[in-house]
C-alpha positions in Angstrom: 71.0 76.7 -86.7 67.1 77.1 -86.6 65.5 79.3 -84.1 62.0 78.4 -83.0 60.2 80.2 -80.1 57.1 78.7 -78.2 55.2 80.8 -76.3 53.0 80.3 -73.0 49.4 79.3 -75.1 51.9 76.3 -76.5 52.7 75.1 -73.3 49.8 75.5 -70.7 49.2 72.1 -69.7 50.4 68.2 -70.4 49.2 68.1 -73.6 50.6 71.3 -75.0 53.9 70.3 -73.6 53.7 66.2 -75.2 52.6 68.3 -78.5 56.0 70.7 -78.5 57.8 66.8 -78.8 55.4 65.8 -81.3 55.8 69.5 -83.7 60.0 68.8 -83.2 59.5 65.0 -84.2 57.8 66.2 -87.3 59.8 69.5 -88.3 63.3 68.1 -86.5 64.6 68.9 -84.1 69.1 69.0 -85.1 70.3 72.3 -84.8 67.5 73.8 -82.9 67.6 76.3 -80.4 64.4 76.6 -78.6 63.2 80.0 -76.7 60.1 79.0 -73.8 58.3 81.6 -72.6 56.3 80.8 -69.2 53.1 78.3 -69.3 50.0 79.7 -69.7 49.3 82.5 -67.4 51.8 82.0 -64.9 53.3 85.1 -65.7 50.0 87.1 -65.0 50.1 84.6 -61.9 53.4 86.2 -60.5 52.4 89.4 -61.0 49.6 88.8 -58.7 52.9 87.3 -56.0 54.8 90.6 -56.9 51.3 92.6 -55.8 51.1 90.8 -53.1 54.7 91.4 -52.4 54.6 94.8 -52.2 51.1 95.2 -49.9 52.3 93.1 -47.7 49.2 90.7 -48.0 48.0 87.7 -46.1 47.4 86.3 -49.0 51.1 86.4 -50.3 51.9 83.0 -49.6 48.7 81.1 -51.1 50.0 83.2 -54.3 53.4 81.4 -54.3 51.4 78.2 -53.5 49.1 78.3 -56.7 52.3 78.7 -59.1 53.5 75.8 -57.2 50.8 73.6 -57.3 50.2 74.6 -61.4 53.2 73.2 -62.6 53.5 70.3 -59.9 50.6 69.5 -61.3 51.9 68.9 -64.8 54.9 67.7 -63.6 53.3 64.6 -62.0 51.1 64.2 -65.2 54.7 63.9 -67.5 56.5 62.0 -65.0 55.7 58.5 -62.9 58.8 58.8 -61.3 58.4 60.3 -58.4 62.0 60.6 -57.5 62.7 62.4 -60.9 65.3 64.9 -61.2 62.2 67.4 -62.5 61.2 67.7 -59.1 64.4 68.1 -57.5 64.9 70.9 -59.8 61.7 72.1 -59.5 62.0 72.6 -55.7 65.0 74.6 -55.4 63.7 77.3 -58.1 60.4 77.8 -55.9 63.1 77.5 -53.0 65.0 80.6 -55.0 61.9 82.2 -55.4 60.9 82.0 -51.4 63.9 83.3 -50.5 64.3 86.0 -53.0 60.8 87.5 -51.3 62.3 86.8 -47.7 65.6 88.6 -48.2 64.9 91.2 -50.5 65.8 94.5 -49.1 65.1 96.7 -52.9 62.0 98.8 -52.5 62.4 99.3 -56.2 59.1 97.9 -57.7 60.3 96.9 -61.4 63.7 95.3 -60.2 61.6 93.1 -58.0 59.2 92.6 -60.5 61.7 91.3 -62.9 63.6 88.7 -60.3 60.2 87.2 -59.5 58.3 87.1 -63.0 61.2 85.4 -64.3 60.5 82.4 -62.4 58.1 81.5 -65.1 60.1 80.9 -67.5 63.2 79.0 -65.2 60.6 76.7 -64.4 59.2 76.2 -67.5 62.2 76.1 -69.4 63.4 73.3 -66.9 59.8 71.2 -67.4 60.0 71.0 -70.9 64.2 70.0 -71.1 63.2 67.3 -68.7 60.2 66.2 -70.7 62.8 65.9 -73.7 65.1 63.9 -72.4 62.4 61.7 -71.1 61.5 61.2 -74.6 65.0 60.2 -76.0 65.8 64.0 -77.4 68.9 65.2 -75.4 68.5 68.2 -74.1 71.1 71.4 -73.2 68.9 73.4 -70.6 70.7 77.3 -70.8 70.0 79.9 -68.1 69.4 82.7 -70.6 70.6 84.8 -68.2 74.3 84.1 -69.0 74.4 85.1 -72.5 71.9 88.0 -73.2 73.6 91.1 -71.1 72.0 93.9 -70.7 71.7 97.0 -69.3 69.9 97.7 -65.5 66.6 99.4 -67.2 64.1 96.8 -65.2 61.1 95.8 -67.0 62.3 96.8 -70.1 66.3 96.4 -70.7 68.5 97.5 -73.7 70.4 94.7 -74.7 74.4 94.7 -74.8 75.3 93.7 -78.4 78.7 93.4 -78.0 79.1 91.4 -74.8 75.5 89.5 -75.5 77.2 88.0 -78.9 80.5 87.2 -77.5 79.2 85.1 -75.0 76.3 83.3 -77.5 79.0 83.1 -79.9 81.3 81.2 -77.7 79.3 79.0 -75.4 76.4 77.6 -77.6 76.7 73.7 -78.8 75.0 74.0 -82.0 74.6 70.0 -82.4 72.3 69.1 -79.6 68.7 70.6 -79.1 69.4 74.0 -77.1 66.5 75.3 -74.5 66.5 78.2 -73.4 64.3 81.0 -71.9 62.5 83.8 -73.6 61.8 87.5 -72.4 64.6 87.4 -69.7 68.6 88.8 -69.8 70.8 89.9 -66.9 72.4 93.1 -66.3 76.7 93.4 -65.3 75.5 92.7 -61.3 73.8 89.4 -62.9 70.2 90.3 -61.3 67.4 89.5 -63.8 66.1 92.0 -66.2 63.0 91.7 -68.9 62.9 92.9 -72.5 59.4 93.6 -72.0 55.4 91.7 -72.4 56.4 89.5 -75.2 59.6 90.2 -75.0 60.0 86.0 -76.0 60.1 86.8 -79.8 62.8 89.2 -79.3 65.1 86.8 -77.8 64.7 84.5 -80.7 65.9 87.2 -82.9 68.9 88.4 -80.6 69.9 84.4 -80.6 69.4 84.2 -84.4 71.2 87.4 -85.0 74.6 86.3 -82.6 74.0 82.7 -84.4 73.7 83.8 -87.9 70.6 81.2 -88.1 68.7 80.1 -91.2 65.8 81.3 -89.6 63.3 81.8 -87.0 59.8 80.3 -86.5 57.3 81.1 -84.3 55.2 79.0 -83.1 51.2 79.6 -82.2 47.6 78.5 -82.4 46.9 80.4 -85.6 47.9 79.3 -89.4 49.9 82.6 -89.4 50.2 86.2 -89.2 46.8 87.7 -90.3 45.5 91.0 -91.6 43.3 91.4 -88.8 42.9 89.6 -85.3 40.4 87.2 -85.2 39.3 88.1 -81.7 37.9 91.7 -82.8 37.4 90.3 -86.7 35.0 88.4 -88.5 36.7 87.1 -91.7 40.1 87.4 -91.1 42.7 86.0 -94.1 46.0 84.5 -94.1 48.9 86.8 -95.0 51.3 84.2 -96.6 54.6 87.0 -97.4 55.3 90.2 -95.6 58.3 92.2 -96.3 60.4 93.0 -93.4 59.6 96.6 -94.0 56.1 96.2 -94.2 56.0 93.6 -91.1 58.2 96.8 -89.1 55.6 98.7 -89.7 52.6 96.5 -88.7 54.7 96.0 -85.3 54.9 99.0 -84.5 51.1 100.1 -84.8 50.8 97.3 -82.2 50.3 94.0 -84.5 50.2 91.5 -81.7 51.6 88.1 -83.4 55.0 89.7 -83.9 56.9 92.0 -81.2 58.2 95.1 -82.2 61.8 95.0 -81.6 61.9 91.5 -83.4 62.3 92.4 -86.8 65.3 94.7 -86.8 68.3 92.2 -86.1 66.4 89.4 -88.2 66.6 92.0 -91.1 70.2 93.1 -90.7 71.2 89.7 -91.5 68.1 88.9 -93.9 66.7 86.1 -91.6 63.2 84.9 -92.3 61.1 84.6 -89.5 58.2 82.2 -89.9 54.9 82.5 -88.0 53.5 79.0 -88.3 51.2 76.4 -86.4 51.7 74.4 -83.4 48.2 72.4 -84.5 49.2 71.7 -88.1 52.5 72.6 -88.1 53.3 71.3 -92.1 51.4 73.8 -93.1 53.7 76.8 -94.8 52.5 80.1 -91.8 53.7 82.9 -92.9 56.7 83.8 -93.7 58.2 87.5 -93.5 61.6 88.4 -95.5 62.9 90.6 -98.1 60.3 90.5 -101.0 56.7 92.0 -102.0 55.3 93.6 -99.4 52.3 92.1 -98.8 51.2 88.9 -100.5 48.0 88.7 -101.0 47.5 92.9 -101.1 44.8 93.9 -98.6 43.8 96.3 -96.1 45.2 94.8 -92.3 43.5 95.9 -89.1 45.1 97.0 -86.0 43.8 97.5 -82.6 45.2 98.5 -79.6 42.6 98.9 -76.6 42.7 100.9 -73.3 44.5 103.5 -74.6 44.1 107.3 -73.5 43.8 110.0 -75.5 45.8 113.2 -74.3 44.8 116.8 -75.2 47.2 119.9 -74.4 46.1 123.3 -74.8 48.0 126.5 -73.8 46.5 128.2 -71.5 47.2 131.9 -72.6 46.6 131.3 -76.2 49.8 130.9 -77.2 51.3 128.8 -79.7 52.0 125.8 -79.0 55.6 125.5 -80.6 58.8 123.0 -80.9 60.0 123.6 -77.2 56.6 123.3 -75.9 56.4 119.8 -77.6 59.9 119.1 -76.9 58.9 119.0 -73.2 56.1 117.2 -73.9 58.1 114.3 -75.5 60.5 114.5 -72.0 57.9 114.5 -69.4 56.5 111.2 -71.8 59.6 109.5 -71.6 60.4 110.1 -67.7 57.0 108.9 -66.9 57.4 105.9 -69.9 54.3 106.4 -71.8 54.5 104.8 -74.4 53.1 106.8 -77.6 51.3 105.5 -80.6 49.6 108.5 -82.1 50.4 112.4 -82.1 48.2 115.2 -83.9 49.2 119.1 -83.5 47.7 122.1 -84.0 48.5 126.0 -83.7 47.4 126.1 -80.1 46.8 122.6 -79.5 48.6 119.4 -79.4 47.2 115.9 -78.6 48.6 112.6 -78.5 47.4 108.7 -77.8 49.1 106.9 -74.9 49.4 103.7 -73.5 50.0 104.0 -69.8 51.8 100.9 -68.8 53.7 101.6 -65.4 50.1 103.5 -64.3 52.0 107.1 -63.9 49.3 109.3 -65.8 48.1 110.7 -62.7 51.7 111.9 -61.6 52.4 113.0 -65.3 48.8 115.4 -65.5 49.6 117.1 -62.4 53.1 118.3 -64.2 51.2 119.2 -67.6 48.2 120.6 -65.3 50.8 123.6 -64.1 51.6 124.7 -68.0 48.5 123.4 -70.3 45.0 123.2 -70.1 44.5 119.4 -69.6 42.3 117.1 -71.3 41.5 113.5 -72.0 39.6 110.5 -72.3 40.4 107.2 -71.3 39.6 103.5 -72.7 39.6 104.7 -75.9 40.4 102.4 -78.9 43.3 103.2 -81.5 42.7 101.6 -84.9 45.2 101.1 -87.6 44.3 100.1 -91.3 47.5 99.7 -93.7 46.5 99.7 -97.2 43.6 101.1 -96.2 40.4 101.4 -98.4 37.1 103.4 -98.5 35.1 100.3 -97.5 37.8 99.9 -94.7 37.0 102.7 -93.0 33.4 102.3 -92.7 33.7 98.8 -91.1 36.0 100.2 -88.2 33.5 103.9 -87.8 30.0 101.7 -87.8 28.4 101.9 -84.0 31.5 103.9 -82.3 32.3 108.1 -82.0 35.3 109.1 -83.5 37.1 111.3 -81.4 40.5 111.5 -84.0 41.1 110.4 -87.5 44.5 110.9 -89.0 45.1 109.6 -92.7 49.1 109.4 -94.3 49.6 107.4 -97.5 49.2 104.0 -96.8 48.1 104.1 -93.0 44.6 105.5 -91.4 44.3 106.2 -87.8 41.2 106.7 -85.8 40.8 106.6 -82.1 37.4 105.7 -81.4 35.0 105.0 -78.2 32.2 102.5 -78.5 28.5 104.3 -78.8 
């Protein structure tokens, strides 16, 4: 089987939905499982329901009402029919979604978060397997739900391997086009967890891995992965092979096109994952698998914004040794920053976090009682594998750098704009 994941930007509106049929009419489409993520920016969209949710707002039901009227919208575009089975399905997951809010009794804000983001992708999941049967391709629509097990960590589960390839093993038809959600699993109660903000290319790989599939393609509005995001820079090139060591590492200093648990399971098994284009999608992307490194060899950019930068200093003058740091690392975890940087010295010990569930001002309270306290935040971490002397310049003109950390291959600076 062949893997290929579509993500929101693919599917926004009526003619990013007809152009997913036209790039499986040109690629194929036999022996295809598809993972959707939600259209557009419906997920920021029920983020805004779950916010409202939670403050109890008047403004809670126009919330639900603009999902609604969104994909509606599209619906009526892709369909004449107004008695349409789309619509019949379409109204009983908003209907789940209305009375998930009314009857909810959890005051636990990431389980909630997860059974009502997930609506996204149900619903657009459900759109697009309609839209393909419309068109003569046959459809199995999979709740995602039922074969990616996990456990009960909301917001950002640990999949079950065992259990979560049993099941894919066992109930997937591998003759018919499969579509199926991204992002989402299920824990033993079946309530809806996330694997986390793009969490969509990871479910590729988990279905690849249970599947033992040729491979995995991603599909997005660029040629490919590139050594440097266009959006912060000019003259960004093509990367046409990575090596799954080298892409690993790229992930995980926050590369945006590929997320950083995907790699692992494709790699166990030696599955190449393309990165290719919806627009011209005959074009070759990029392809990562076991081979050179990098091909062609040069310096790639990383950027990660709105980060905070950490300082710790003992207060007595005292070293600041393993235990100290040790506790450090715990308080991190308990309050889930997640950490991308860490530079320590005798009495000192700093660190760049990325403060995702907003728990830094709990967290520097705690440090406030043992360490002197410092930090700065919106600061921008930059990453340059393969780095060069003419790198380096390009990311230090117009900003103060407030860290700068070199190893062999990778330079890190954390910078704030002049």
């Amino acid at each position: 089987m062949k893997i290929f994941k579509f993500g929101g930007a693919s599917i926004k509106d009526v003619d990013g939905i007809r152009n997913v049929h036209s790039v499986l009419k040109e690629v194929g489409f036999e022996n295809v499982l598809l993972v959707v993520s939600a259209m557009g920016k419906t997920t920021n969209a029920l983020e805004i329901v779950v916010s409202n949710y939670f403050e109890k707002s008047p403004s809670l039901l126009a919330s639900i009402q603009e999902v609604k009227k969104y994909h509606n919208q599209i619906a009526m575009s892709l369909f004449e029919d107004e008695e349409h089975d789309v619509f019949f399905d379409l109204n009983n997951h908003f209907a789940d979604l209305e009375y998930f809010i009314r009857s909810n009794k959890s005051p636990n804000y990431n389980f909630v978060y997860d059974q009502i983001v997930s609506f996204g992708e149900i619903i657009a999941t459900t759109l697009l397997s309609h839209f393909m049967n419309l068109m003569n391709i046959p459809t199995q629509w999979l709740d995602v739900r039922d074969f990616i097990k996990t456990d009960s960590n909301y917001r950002d589960a640990e999949v079950d391997w065992e259990l979560t390839q049993k099941t894919i093993a066992k109930n997937i038809k591998k003759n018919t086009l499969n579509i199926t959600q991204g992002f989402l699993g299920s824990d033993e109660n079946h309530f809806t967890t996330t694997l986390g903000r793009e969490g969509s290319d990871y479910t590729a790989a988990i279905f690849a891995y249970c599947l033992n599939a040729e491979s995995v393609t991603i599909w997005k509005d660029v040629p490919g992965v590139m050594n440097a995001d266009p959006r912060y820079f000019e003259n960004a090139t093509l990367l046409n092979q990575i090596s799954y060591r080298e892409a690993i590492e790229l992930a995980f200093y926050g590369a945006s096109v590929i997320h950083p648990k995907t790699l692992q399971p494709l790699q166990k098994k030696e599955i190449p994952l393309y990165v290719k284009s919806f627009i011209n999608p005959t074009i070759p992307g990029t392809c990562v698998s076991k081979g050179v490194d990098l091909e062609p060899l040069l310096p790639c950019y990383i950027v990660k914004k709105n980060q905070l930068l950490l300082s710790l200093s003992s207060i007595d003058f005292s070293f600041i040794m393993e235990q100290n740091i040790s506790d450090i690392f715990s308080l991190l975890h308990q309050y889930k920053m997640k950490v991308s940087l860490i530079q320590n010295s005798a009495i000192s010990f700093s660190v760049c976090i990325e403060d995702k569930f907003v728990n830094f001002t709990t967290l520097k309270a705690i440090l406030s009682k043992k360490f002197k306290v410092s930090y700065n935040e919106n600061v921008s971490l930059y990453t340059i594998r393969h780095f060069t002397e003419e790198a380096l310049k390009r990311i230090e003109k117009d900003k103060t750098v407030l860290l700068k950390q070199f190893s062999r291959e990778t330079l890190q600076l954390i910078t704030k704009e002049n």
